[in-house]
N, C-alpha and C positions, 0 to 999 in steps of 0.2 A: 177381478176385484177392482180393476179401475176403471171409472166411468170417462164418457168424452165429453169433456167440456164443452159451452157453447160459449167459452171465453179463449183467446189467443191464453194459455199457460206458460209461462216460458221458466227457465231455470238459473238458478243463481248459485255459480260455488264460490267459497268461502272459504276459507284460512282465519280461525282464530286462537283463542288460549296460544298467543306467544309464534301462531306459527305451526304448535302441532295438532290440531283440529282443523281438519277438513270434512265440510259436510257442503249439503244443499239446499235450495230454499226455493220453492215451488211458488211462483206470482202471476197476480190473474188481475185484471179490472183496472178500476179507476175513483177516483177521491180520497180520500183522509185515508192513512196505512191503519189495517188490520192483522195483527197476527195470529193465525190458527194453529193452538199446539193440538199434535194428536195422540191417539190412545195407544195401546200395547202392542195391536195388530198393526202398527205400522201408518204409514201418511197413505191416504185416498184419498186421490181430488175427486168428492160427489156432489152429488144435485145439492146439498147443504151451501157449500162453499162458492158455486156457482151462483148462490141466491147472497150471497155475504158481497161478492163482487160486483154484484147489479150497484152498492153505493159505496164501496171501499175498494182499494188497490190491497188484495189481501196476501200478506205472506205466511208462508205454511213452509217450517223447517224442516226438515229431518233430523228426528231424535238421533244427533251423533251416534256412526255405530251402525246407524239403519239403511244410510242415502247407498245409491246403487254405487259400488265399486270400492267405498270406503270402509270394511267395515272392522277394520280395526281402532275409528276412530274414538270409537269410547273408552279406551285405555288408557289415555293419558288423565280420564275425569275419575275422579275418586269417588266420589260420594252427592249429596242431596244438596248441598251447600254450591260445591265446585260446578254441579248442572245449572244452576241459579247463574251465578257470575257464566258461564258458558254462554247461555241463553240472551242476559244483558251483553256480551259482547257481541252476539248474531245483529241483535236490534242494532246497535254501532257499526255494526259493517253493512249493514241495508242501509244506513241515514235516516234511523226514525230513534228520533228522540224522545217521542211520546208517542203509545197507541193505543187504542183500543187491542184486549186481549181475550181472543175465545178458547176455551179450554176443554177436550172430552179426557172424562174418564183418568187415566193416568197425564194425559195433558192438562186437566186442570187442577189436578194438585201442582205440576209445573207451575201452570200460571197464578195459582195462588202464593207461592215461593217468592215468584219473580215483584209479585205486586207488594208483597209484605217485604222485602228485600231492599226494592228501587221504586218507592210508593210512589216516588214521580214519572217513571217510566210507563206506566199504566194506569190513562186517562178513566177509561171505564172496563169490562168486565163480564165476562158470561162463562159461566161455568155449566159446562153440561152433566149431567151423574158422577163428579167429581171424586175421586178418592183423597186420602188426607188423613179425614178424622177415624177416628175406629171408638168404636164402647165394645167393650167385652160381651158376647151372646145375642148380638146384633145379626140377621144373615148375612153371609157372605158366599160368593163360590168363586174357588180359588181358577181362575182361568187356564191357568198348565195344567190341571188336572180334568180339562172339560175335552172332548173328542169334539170334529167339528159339529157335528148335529146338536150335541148336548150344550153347546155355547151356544149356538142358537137359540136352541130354544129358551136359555138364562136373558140373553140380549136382547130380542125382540116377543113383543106381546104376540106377531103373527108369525110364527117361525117358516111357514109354509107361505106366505103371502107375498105376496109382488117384491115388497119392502124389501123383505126379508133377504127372496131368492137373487134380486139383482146384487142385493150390498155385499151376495155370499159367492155370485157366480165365479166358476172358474173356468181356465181355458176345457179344450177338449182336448187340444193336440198332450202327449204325453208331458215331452219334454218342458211343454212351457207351464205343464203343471207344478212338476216337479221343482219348477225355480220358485213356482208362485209357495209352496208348500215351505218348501227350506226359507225363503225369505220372508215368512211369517213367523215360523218357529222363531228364527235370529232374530228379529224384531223384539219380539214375547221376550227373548233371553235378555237383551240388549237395556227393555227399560225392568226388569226384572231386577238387575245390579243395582236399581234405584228405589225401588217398594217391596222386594222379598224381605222375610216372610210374611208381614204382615202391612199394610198399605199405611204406618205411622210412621213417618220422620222428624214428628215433633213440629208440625205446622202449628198445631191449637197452642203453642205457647207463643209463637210471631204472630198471629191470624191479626190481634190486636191491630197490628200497624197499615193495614192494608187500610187505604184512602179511596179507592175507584170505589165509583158507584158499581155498584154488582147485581146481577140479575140470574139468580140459580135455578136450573131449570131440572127437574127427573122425570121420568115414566115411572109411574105408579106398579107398572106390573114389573120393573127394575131385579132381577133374580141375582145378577148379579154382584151388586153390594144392593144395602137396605136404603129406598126413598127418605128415611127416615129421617136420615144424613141432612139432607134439601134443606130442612126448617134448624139444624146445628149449623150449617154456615151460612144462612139469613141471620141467625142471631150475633153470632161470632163477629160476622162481619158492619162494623158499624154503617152502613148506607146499601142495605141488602134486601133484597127482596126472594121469595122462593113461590116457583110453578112449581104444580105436581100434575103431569098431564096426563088422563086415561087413555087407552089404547096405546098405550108407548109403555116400552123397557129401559133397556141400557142404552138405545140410539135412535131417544125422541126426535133428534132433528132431523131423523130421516123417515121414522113413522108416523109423526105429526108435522111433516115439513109446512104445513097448509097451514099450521098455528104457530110452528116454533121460527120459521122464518122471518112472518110481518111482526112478529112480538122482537125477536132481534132486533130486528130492523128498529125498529119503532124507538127502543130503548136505547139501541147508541146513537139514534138521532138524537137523543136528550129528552 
């Protein structure tokens, strides 16, 4: 599941909330700070983030809880609020007082928390298939209930395709499957204590205050929440735009990287 960068990666730990949160924070590249929150399965540094680094110094945390060795650190964080102030204090302990912030999946309801929360702390904004908002009878599939082939095939428009097989590869050897599998599941459980049961924690009533310019982007063939979503946080969000890219699911940026990379780019250029 993790790819090799063609950037120096290096690692950052962290002590924050007072002392009892320890986690990590994964950095690559060079120019203006980027922060990449990531989804339920856990931080990959991939061909995405490599492509973020070609113009940004990008940091990518680990969802307290998840970083290797820690993983009793999301116990001390209560709830959706406390992840927010969490989050704002990682950016504090890196020295970024302003960033651009990208968000997949269960990371960008993060990063839309964090922007509605410290609207100064996040300059601008890209939300990938973002969870948050919910309407009732909308689809959805609930991710702990998908086996790996059947999340597959929800996440990616070519479930069998290059795309697909790389973002899904696992070891061969037994044992280092077996870490990779248990440290998937704990991931899933870990940001679970923060969108079970249903992916609402009451963002659509702050969305209002978020100021970054925002660029929402979905895969059209998205099985796992509804593309729908895309054009409710364009509106929601005062200075917002929404792509709906074909031949992409739940992780355009990496079945569309060809398109969803230079539109990044291009966008937090200004």
């Amino acid at each position: 599941m993790q790819h090799s960068s063609v950037h120096d990666v290096r690692t950052l730990d962290l002590e924050v909330w007072d002392g009892d949160v320890r986690t990590q924070v994964l950095v690559a590249g060079d120019g203006p700070p980027l922060v990449f929150l990531h989804p339920v399965l856990g931080l990959q540094w991939d061909p995405f983030l490599d492509t973020l680094a070609q113009t940004h110094t990008v940091y990518a945390p680990y969802l307290p809880g998840t970083a290797p060795g820690e993983p009793d650190a999301h116990k001390p964080i209560t709830d959706n609020y406390e992840l927010t102030l969490v989050y704002e204090e990682i950016l504090t302990a890196c020295g970024i007082s302003s960033a651009a912030v990208v968000g997949h999946s269960f990371g960008g309801m993060v990063a839309a928390d964090l922007a509605a929360t410290f609207p100064d702390r996040v300059t601008s904004m890209v939300l990938l298939c973002p969870i948050g908002l919910w309407t009732d009878g909308r689809p959805f599939q609930n991710p702990y209930l998908l086996e790996l082939p059947e999340l597959a095939a929800a996440a990616f428009a070519d479930p069998t395709g290059p795309v697909a097989q790389a973002a899904l590869a696992m070891p061969t050897d037994p044992e280092a499957l077996g870490e990779v599998l248990i440290a998937l599941q704990w991931a899933m459980g870990v940001a679970g204590k923060y969108w079970w049961p249903i992916p609402d924690r009451g963002l659509s009533r702050r969305i209002h205050r978020i100021t970054a310019r925002t660029l929402v982007i979905w895969g059209a063939e998205d099985k796992i929440i509804s593309p729908e979503y895309a054009h409710d946080f364009a509106r929601l969000i005062q200075n917002a735009r929404a792509e709906v890219l074909s031949g992409a699911a739940h992780v355009p940026q990496l079945e569309r990287l060809d398109v969803v990379g230079p539109m990044v780019t291009e966008f937090l250029a200004g």
